[in-house]
GUKE-710366 format. One record per residue (C-alpha): x, z, y; residue number from 1. Coordinates in Angstrom, 1 decimal, decimal comma. Layout:
<gudrens>
GUDREN      xx      zz      yy   nr
GUDREN       X       Z       Y  NUM
...
</gudrens>
This chain:
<gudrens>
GUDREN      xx      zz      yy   nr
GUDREN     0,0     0,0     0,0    1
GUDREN     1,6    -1,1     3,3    2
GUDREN     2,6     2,1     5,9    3
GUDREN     0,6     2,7     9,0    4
GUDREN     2,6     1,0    11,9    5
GUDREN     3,2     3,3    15,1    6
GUDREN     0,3     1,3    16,7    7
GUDREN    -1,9     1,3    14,2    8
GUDREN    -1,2     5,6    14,1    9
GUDREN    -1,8     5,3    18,1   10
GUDREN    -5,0     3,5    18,4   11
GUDREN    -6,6     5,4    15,1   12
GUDREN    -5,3     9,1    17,1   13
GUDREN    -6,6     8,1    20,4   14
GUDREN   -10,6     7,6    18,2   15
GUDREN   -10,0    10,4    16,3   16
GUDREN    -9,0    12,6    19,6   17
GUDREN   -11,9    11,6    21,6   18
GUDREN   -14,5    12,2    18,7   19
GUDREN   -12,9    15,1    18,9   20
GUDREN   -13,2    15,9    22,6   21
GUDREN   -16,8    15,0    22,4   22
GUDREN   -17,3    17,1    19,4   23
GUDREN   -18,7    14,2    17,0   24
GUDREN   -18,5    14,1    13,1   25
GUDREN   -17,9    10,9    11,1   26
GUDREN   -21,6    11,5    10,3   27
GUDREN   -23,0    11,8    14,0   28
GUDREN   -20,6     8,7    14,7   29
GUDREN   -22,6     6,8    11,8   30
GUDREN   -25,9     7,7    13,5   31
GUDREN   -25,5     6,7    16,6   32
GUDREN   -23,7     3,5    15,8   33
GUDREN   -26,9     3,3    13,6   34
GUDREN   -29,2     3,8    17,1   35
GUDREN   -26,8     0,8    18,4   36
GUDREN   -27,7    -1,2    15,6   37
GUDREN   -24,1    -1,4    14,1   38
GUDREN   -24,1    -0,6    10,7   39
GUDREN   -22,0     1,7     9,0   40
GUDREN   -21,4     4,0     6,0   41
GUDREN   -19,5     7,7     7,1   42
GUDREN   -17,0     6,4     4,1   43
GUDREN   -16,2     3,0     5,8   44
GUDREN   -15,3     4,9     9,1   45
GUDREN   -13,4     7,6     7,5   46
GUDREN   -11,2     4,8     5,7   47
GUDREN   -11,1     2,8     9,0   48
GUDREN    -9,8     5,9    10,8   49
GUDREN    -7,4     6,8     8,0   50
GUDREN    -5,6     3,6     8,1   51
GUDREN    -5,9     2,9    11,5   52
GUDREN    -7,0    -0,7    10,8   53
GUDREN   -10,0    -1,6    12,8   54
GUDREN   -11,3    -4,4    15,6   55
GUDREN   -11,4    -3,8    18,8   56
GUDREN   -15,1    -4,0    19,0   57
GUDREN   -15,3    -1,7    16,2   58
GUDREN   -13,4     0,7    18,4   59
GUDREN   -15,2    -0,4    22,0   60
GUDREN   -18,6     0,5    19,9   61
GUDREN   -17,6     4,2    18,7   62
GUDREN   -16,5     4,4    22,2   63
GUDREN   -19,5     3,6    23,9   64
GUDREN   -21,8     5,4    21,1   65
GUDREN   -19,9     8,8    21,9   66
GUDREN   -20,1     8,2    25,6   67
GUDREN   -17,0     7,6    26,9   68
GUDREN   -16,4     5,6    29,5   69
GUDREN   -12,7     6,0    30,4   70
GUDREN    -9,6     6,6    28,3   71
GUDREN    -6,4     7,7    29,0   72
GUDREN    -3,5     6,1    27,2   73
GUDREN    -0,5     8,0    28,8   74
GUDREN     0,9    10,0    26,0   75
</gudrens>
């Protein structure tokens, strides 16, 4: 199985840390993606998250389902 590149580890920590800021699950994540009419299984996002492999839209929609409109990407 090919190793997470250091992007791939960014982008996936930057989604993972503002579900976390908002205080959102995988499972609330699924629902309201589901109220967007993106569908998703809590499974398919967890793995997505894991290996930090994901579209941009995929992560522009979790974005926008949580709320957040501005990220900062100093580190």
């Amino acid at each position: 199985m090919p190793e997470k590149t250091d992007w791939e580890a960014k982008v996936a920590n930057l989604l993972k840390a503002e579900l976390k800021r908002k205080g959102v699950t995988y499972a609330q994540l699924v629902e309201k993606l589901a109220e967007m009419g993106v569908d998703e299984k809590e499974v398919n996002v967890r793995n997505k998250l894991a290996r930090g492999k994901f579209s941009a839209s995929f992560m522009i929609q979790c974005l926008e389902a949580v709320g957040t409109s501005q990220l900062r990407l100093d580190y």
